[in-house]
C-alpha positions in Angstrom: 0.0 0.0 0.0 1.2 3.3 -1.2 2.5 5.7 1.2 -0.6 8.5 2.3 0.6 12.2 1.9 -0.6 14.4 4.1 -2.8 16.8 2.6 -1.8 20.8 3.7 -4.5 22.5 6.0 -7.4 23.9 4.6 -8.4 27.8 5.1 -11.5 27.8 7.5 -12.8 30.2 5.0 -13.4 28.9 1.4 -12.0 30.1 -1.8 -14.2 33.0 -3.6 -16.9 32.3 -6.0 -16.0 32.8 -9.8 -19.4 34.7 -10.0 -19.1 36.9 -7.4 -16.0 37.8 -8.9 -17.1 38.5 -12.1 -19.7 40.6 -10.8 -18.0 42.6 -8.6 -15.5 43.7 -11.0 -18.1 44.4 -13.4 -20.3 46.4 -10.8 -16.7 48.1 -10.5 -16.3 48.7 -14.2 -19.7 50.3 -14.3 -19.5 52.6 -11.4 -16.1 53.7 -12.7 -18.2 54.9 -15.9 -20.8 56.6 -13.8 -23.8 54.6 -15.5 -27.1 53.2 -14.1 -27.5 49.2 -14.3 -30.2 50.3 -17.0 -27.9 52.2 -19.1 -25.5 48.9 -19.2 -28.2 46.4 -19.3 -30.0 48.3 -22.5 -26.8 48.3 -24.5 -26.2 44.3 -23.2 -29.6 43.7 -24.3 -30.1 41.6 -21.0 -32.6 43.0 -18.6 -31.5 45.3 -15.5 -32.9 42.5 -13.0 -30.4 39.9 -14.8 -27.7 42.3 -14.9 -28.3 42.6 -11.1 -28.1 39.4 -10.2 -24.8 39.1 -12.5 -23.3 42.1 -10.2 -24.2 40.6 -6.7 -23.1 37.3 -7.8 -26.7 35.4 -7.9 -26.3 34.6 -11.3 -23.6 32.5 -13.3 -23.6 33.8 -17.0 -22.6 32.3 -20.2 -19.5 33.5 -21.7 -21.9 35.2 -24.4 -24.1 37.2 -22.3 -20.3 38.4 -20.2 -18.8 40.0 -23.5 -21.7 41.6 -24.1 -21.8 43.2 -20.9 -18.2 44.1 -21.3 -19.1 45.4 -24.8 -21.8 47.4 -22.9 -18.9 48.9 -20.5 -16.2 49.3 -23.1 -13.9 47.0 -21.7 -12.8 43.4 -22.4 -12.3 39.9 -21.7 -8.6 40.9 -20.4 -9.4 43.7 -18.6 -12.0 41.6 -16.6 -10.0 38.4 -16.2 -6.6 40.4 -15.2 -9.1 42.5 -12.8 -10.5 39.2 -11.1 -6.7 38.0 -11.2 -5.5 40.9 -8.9 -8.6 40.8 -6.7 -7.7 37.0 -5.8 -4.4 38.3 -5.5 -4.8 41.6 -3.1 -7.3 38.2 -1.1 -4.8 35.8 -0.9 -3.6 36.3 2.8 -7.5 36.8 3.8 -7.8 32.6 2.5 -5.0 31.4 3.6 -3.1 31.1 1.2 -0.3 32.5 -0.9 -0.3 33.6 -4.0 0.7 31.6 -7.2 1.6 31.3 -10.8 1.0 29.1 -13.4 4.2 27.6 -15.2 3.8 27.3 -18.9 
């Protein structure tokens, strides 16, 4: 029988939601333009409620519906996932964890 390795400790608190993430850097991104959830959500073409639920997290949305929202905000898929990327970042100490890199 193979030899169990221990596995490290685990942070009390859990690792952060990919949608609440997303939506709060896109909240961010919005309020940094000074526009209304309407404003965004009419040029997205989703509805304000949806667009809502995207921001506080509620919601999970496709891929599709998140570039248009960026589209909507002037920004893009980069800017978001590079936001997101430092938030985990600037929250690594708060999970217990330290940061890390991906080797190619």
């Amino acid at each position: 029988m193979a030899d169990l390795i221990p596995l490290p400790p685990r942070s009390a608190d859990p690792d952060p939601l990919w949608r609440h993430l997303v939506g709060e850097r896109l909240r961010r991104m919005r309020h940094a333009r000074g526009e209304t959830l309407a404003e965004v959500a009419r040029r997205a073409g989703v509805s304000v409620q949806y667009l809502s639920e995207i921001e506080r997290g509620l919601k999970e949305p496709s891929s599709e519906i998140v570039a248009a929202v960026l589209g909507a905000l002037g920004g893009t898929l980069l800017d978001l996932t590079s936001g997101v990327a430092d938030d985990l970042r600037a929250a690594a100490p708060a999970f217990g964890r330290a940061p890390f890199a991906l080797a190619a």
